[in-house]
C-alpha positions as CSV (number, residue, x, y, z in Angstrom):
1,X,-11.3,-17.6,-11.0
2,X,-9.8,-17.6,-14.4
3,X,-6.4,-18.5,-15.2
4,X,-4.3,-17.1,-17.7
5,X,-1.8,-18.5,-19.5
6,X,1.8,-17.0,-19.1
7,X,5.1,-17.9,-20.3
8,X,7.2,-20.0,-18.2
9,X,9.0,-17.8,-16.9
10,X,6.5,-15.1,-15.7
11,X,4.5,-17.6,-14.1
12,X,7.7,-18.7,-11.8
13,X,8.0,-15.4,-11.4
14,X,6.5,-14.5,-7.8
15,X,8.7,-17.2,-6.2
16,X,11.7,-16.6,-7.5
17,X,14.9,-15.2,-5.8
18,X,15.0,-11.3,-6.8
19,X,16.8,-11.0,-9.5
20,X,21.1,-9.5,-9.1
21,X,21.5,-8.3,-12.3
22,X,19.1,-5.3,-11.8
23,X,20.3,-2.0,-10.6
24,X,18.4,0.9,-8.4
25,X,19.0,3.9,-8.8
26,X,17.7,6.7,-6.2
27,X,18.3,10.1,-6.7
28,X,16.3,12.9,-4.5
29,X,15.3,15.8,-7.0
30,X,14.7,19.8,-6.6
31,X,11.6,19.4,-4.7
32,X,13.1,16.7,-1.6
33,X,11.3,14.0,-3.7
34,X,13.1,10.4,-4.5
35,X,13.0,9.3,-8.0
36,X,13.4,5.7,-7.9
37,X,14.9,4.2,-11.3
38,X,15.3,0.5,-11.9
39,X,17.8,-0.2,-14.7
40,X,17.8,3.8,-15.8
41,X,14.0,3.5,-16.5
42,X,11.4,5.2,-13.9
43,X,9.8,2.5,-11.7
44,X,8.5,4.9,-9.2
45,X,8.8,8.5,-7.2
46,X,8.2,8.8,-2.9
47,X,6.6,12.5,-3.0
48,X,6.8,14.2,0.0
49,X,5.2,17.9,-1.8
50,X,1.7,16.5,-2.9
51,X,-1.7,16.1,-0.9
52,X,-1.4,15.5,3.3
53,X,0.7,12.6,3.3
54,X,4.3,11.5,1.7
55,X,2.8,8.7,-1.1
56,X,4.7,6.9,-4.2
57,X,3.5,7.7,-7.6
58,X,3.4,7.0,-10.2
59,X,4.4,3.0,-10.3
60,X,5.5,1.6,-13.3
61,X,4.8,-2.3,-13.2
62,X,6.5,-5.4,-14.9
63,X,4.4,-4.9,-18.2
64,X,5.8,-1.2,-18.3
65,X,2.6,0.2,-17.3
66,X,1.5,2.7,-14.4
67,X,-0.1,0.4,-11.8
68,X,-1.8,2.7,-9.5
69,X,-4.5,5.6,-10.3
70,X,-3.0,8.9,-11.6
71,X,-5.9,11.1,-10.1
72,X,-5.6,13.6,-8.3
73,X,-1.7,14.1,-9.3
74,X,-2.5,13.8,-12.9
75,X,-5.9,15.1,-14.6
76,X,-5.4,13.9,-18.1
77,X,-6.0,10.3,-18.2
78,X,-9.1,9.4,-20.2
79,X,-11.4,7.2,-18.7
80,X,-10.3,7.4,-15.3
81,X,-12.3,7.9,-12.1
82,X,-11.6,11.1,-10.3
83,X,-13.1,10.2,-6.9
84,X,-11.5,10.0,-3.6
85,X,-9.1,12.5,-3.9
86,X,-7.4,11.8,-0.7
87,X,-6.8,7.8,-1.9
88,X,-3.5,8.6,-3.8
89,X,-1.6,6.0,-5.6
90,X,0.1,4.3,-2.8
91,X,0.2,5.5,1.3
92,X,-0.2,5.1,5.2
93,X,-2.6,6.9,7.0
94,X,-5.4,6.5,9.4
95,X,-9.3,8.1,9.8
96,X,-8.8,8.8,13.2
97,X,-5.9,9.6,15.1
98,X,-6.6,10.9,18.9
99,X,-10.3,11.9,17.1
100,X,-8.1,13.7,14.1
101,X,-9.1,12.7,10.7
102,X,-5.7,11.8,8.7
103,X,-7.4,10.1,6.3
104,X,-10.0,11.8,4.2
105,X,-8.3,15.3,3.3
106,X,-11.5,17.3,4.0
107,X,-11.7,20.5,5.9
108,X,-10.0,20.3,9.9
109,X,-7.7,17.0,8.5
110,X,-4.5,16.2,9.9
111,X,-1.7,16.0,7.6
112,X,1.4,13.7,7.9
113,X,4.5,15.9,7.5
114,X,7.5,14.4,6.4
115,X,10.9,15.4,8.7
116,X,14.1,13.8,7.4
117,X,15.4,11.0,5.1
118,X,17.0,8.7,7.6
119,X,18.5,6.6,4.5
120,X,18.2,6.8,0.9
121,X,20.6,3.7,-0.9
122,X,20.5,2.3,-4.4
123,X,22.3,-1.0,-5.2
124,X,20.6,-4.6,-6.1
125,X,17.6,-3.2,-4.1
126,X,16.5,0.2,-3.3
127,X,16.1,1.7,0.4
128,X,14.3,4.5,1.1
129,X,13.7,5.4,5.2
130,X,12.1,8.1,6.4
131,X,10.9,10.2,10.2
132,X,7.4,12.0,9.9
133,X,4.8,13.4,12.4
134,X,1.4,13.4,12.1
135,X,0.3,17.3,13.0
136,X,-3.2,18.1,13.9
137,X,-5.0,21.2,12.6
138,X,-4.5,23.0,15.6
139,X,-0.5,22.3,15.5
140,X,-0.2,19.6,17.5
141,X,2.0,16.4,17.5
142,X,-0.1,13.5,17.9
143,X,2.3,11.3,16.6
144,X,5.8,10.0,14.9
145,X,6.7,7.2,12.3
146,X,9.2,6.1,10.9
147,X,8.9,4.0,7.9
148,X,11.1,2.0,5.1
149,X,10.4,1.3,2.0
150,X,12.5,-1.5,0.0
151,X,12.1,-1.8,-3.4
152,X,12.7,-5.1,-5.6
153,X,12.0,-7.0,-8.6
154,X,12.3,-10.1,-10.6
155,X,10.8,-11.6,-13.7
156,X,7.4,-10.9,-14.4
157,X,7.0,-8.8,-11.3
158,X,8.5,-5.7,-8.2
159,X,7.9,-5.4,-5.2
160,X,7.7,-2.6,-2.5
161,X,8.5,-3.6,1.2
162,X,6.7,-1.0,3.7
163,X,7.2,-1.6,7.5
164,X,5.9,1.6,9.4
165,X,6.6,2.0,13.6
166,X,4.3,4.1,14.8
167,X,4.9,5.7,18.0
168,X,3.6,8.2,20.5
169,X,4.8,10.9,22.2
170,X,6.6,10.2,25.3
171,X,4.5,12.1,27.1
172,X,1.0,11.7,25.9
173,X,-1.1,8.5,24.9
174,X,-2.6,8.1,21.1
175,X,-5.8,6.1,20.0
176,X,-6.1,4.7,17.3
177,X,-10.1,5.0,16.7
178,X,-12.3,2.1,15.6
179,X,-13.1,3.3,11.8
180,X,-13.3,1.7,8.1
181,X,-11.2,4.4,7.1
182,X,-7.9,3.1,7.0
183,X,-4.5,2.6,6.7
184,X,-2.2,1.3,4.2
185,X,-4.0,2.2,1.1
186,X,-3.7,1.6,-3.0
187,X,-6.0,3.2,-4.9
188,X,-5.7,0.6,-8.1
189,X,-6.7,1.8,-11.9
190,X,-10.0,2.5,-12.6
191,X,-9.6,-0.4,-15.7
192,X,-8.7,-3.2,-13.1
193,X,-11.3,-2.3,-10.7
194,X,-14.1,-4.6,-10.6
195,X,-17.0,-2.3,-11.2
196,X,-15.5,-1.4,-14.2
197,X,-16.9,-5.2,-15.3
198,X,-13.1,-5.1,-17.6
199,X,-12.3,-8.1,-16.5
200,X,-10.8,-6.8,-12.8
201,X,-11.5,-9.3,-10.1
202,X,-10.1,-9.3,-6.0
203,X,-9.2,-12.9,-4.4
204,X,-7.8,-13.5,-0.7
205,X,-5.7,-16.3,0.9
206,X,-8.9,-18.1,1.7
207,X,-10.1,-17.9,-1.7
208,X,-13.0,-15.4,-0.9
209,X,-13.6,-13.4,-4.3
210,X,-15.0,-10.1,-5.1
211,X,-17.0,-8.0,-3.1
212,X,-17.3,-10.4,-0.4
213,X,-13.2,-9.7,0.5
214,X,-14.5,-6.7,2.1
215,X,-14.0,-6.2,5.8
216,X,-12.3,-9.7,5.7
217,X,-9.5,-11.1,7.4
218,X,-7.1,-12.4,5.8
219,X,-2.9,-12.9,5.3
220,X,-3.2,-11.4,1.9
221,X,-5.6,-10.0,-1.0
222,X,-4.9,-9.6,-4.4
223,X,-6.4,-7.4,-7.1
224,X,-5.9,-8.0,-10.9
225,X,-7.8,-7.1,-14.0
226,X,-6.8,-5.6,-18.0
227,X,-4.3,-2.7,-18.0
228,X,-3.3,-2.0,-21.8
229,X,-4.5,-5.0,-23.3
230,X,-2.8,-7.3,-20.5
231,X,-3.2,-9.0,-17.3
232,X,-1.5,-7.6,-14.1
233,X,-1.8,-7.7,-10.6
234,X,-1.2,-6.1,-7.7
235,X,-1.4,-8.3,-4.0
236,X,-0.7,-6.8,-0.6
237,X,1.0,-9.7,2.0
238,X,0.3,-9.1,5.8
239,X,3.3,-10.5,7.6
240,X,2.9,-12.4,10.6
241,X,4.4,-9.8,12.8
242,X,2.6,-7.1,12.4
243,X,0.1,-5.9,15.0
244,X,-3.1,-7.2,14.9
245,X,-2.2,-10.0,11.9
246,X,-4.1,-11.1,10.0
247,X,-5.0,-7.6,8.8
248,X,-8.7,-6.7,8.0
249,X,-9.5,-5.4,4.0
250,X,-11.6,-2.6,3.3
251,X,-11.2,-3.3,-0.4
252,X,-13.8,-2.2,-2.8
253,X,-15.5,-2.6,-5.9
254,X,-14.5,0.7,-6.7
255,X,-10.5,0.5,-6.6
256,X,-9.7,1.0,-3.1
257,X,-7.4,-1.5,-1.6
258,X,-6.3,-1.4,1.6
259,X,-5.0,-3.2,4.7
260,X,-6.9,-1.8,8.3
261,X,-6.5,-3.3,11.7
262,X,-8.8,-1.0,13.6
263,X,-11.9,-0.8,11.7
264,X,-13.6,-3.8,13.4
265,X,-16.9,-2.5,14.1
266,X,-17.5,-1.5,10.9
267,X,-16.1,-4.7,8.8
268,X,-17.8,-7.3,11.9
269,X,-20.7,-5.3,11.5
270,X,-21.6,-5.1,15.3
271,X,-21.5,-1.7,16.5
272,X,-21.0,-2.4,20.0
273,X,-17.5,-4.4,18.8
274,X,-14.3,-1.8,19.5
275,X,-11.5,-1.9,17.6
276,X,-9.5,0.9,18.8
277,X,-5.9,0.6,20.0
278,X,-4.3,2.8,22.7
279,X,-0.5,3.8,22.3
280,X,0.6,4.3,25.9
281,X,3.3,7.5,26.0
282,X,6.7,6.6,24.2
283,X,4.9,2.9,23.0
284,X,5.6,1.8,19.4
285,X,3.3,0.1,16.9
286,X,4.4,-1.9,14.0
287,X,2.6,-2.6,10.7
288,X,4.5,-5.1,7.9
289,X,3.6,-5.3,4.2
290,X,4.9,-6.4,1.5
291,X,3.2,-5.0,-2.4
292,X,3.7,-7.2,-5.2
293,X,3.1,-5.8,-8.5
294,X,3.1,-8.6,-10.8
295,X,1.8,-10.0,-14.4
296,X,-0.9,-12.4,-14.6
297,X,-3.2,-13.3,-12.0
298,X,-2.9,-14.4,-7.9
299,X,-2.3,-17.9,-9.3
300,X,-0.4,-17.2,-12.3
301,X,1.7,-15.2,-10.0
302,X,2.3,-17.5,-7.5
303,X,1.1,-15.5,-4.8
304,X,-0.1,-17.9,-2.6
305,X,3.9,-19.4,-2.4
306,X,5.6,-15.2,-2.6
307,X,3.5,-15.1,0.9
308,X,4.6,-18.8,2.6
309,X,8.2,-17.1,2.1
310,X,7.4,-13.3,3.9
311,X,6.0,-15.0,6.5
312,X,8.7,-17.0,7.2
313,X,11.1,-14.1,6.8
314,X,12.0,-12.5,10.4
């Protein structure tokens, strides 16, 4: 793995304290979205109007550019692949859901319907939380969540806290089915992405590279590569407590990047393994992540010491 040279201060960066002279600002515009500004300048939006699924786009990283894919919200950006559809920018989901597909957008999908804005509060960091149910085709309830989002930042880097309890109906069981398609999901620009052969690369905690981070476990995986003429990076962090830690990756060469704890069969690759969880009625599932979008590379970044201190967060 190549290491790039940074200035001091960017490669401290990662594992530094945020920083208290920054200032979020969240307003909620005409259409129930929440523009999140950092310093007056647009760092990101939580859109609740676009696709089957609330998602934030676009991001705008340390270097000033977007960090995540602008397809399908944005048609317009030369070079870029317009694949996937359904793998929008930044989001939660899961391929089956009580045999409902949440994840892929095609026809008979479920879609996750955003209910209320529990708390929306700007200061040194940003809070967004939020209550949504995941409604079948047919109607149905299959599920809630509620979910916060905490937004950060420091030299050379921001951050996006998102902890999601999932929880079933009190009076009817959910499964969670045993599927690759899943759950917490970037969908990274096409000029990082490794197939792209721009320079993108992917590196875990273990210090498995490339395409053989897929259907891994591990506490963390990081993606980085050339966006306008500069290295960046972009590293999910599995804390400890979440359910089924450390998470499996179903992260490809392609530009998907996502955490999934239920897709064991597929990433074991031994069909008669089951990874499917039951929620009994009224039970609650949690899921803790923590995105760092940060200059330079995993080591660069320091992201090997950003995750010793998550996990020992409580």
């Amino acid at each position: 793995m190549t290491r790039h040279l940074l200035p001091f201060a960017v490669l401290c960066g990662a594992f530094v304290s945020p920083s208290l002279s920054a200032e979020f600002a969240l307003e909620k515009n005409e259409r129930g979205n929440i523009v999140v500004l950092l310093d007056g300048q647009p760092f990101t939006e939580y859109l609740i109007d676009t696709g089957a699924k609330p998602i934030l786009w676009p991001i705008v990283g340390p270097t000033g550019a977007e960090m995540t894919r602008a397809y399908p919200m944005r048609l317009d950006v030369p070079g870029e692949k317009q694949d996937h559809p359904h793998q929008r920018s930044f989001w939660f989901t899961h391929g089956e859901v009580n045999g409902v597909d949440f994840w892929s957008e095609i026809d008979g999908h479920g879609n996750i319907v955003h209910r209320d804005y529990l708390t929306v509060a700007s200061g040194e960091q940003g809070v967004i939380v939020t209550a949504n149910d995941w409604i079948g085709p047919d109607g149905r309830k299959h599920l809630s969540d509620e979910r916060k989002l905490v937004f950060r930042t420091g030299e050379g880097w921001r951050s996006v806290d998102f902890d999601i309890a999932l929880t079933a109906p009190a009076d009817a069981a959910v499964v969670f089915g045993d599927t690759k398609e899943g759950s917490f999901g970037v969908r990274i620009p096409t000029v990082m992405d490794l197939n792209s052969n721009l320079g993108g690369h992917i590196v875990n905690a273990e210090g498995t590279t490339d395409g053989e981070t897929w259907g891994k476990a591990s506490p963390w995986v990081d993606y980085y590569g050339p966006v306008d003429g500069q290295t960046v990076g972009i590293a999910i962090l599995n804390h400890p407590a979440s359910f089924r830690f450390p998470s499996y990756w179903h992260v490809r060469d392609y530009g998907l990047f996502a955490a999934n704890p239920f897709g064991l069969h597929h990433f074991k690759g031994i069909e008669e393994l089951e990874g499917e969880h039951t929620l009994a009625p009224g039970e609650t599932l949690s899921l803790r992540y923590r995105v760092i979008f940060h200059a330079g590379d995993a080591v660069a970044a320091g992201i090997a010491e950003a995750y010793s201190r998550y996990a020992a967060e409580e």
